[in-house]
Structure formats: C-alpha cells, structure tokens
C-alpha positions in Angstrom: 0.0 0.0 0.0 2.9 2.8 0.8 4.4 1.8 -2.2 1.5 2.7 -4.2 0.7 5.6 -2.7 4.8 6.4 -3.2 4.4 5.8 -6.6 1.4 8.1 -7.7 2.9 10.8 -5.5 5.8 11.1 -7.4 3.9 10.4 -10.7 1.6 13.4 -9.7 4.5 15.4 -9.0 5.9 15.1 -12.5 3.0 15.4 -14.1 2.8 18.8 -12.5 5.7 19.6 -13.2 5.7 19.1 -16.8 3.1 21.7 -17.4 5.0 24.1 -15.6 6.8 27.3 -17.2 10.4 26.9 -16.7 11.5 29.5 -14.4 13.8 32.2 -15.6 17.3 32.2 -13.8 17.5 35.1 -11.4 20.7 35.5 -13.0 19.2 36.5 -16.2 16.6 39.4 -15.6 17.1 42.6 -14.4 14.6 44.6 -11.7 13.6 47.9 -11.9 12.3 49.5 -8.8 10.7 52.5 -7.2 10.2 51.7 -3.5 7.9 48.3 -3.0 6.9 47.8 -6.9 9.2 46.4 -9.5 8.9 44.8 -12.9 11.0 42.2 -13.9 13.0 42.0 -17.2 14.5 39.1 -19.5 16.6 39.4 -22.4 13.8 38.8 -24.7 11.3 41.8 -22.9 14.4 44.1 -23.0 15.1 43.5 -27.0 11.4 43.6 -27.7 11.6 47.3 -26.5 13.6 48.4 -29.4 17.2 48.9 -29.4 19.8 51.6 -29.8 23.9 51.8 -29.8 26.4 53.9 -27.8 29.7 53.6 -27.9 32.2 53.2 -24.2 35.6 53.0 -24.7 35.6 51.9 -28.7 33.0 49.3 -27.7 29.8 49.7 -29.5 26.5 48.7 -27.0 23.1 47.7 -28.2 20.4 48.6 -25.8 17.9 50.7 -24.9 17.6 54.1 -23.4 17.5 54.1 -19.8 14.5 56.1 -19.7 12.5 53.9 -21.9 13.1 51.9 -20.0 11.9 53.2 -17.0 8.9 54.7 -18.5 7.7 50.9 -19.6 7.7 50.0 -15.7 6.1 52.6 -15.0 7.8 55.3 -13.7 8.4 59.2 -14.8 12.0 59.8 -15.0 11.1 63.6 -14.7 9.8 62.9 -10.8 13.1 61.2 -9.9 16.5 62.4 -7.6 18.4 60.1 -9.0 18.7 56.5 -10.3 21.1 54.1 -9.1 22.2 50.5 -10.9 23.3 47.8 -8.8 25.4 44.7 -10.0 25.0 41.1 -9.4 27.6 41.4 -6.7 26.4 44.4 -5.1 28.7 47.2 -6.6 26.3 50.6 -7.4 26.2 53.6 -8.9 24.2 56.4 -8.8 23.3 58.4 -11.5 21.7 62.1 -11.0 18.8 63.3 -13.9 21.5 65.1 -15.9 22.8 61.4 -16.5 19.9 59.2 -16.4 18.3 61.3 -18.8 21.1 61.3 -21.5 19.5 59.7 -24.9 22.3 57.7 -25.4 22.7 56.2 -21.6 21.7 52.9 -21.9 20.8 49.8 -20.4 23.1 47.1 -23.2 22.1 43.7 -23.6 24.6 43.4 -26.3 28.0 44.6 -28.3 27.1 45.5 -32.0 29.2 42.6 -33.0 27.3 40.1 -30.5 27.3 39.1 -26.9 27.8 41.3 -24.3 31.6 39.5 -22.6 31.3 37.5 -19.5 32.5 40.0 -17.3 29.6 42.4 -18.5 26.7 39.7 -18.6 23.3 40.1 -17.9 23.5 43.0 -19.0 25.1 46.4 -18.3 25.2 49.9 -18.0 26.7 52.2 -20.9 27.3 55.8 -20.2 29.5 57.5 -23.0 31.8 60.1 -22.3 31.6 58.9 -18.1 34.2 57.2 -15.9 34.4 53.4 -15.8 33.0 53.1 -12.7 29.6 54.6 -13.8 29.3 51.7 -16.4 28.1 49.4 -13.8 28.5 45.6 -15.7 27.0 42.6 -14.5 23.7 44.8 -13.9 20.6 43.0 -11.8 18.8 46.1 -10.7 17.5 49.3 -11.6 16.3 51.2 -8.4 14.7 54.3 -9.3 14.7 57.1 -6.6 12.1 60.1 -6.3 
C-alpha cells in the first residue's frame, strides 16, 4: 500500500511539473524599482523594447535608453532624484537626472558585433563620455529614486 501511494505521489508530482513554465534564472533578468513595486526584465522583454547603440571605450552597445526603460515600468523619470544601478555582486552607482536622462545612456544587452563578454553579462550599464565606474556591468537592478 505505501508503495502505491509512493508511486502516484511522485507520478503526480511530475505530471505537474511538466506543465509548468520553466522558471527564468535570477541571474538573467534585471529589476527595476521604485520603493515596494518592480517589474522584472529578460533578455527577450528588453530587446522587444527596441534597441539603440552607444559607444564606451571603442565598444559599441546595443540597448535601450535608460529612460525607456523606465517609463515601460512605470515610472516618470522627470519625478526622480536620481537612479542608481546595482550589479550582481552588489557594486552601485548612482546616477543624478542630468545622467539618467542622457538619450544615449543605456541599459546594453549586447555589443554591436554580438554578446555582451562575460564580465559584463546580464546586462550592463553604458554611459559615453563617463568614468568606468559609472558603467556598472554585471547589472541586476534598476532602483529608481524620487
């Protein structure tokens, strides 16, 4: 009788479990928040914004525009402080309007001539014409601040 009952529990739990979405690694999206809300982003949500170059340190970046981003989660980048990106192992930046609000600051999910390099991946911050450190790679989050 326990054996039975073993046997459709597990059968039951892989039944489930093949009609489940696969989840997406945490690894691979990026947040964007203003105080308790945030939208989550893949790869495929970010490119199916549209998509734009800048150029960092004769590196060409496809992404899109900071700000369009942040108005498709919701938020008015002309009612923030300042925005600050955080990486995958915690290093931040913070960026006041007259940065966030550059047309060609981006958010890059890739180099014109193909993937983004390990060291930058998800995705990453590119801010022409700024210091290295304000070009956050490894990017997770986007945490808008009013």
């Amino acid at each position: 009788m326990k054996r039975i009952f073993f046997t459709l529990m597990v059968l039951s739990l892989l039944i489930s479990a093949c009609g489940a979405k696969e989840p997406v690694a945490p690894g691979n999206t990026l947040q964007v928040t203003i105080g308790d809300t945030h939208k989550t982003y893949t790869l495929a949500m970010l490119k199916a914004l549209g998509d734009t170059q800048a150029t960092f340190k004769g590196v060409t970046y496809v992404g899109i525009p900071l700000t369009t981003l942040l108005s498709d989660a919701g938020i008015d980048p002309a009612n923030l402080s300042a925005v600050k990106a955080v990486a995958v192992d915690g290093f931040s930046a913070n960026y006041d309007p007259a940065l966030f609000n550059l047309p060609d600051t981006l958010v890059a999910y890739a180099r014109l001539e193909g993937p983004l390099a390990n060291n930058e991946l998800p995705f990453c911050m590119v801010l022409p014409d700024q210091e290295g450190k304000l070009n956050v790679r490894m990017l997770a989050e986007i945490v808008a601040l009013p």
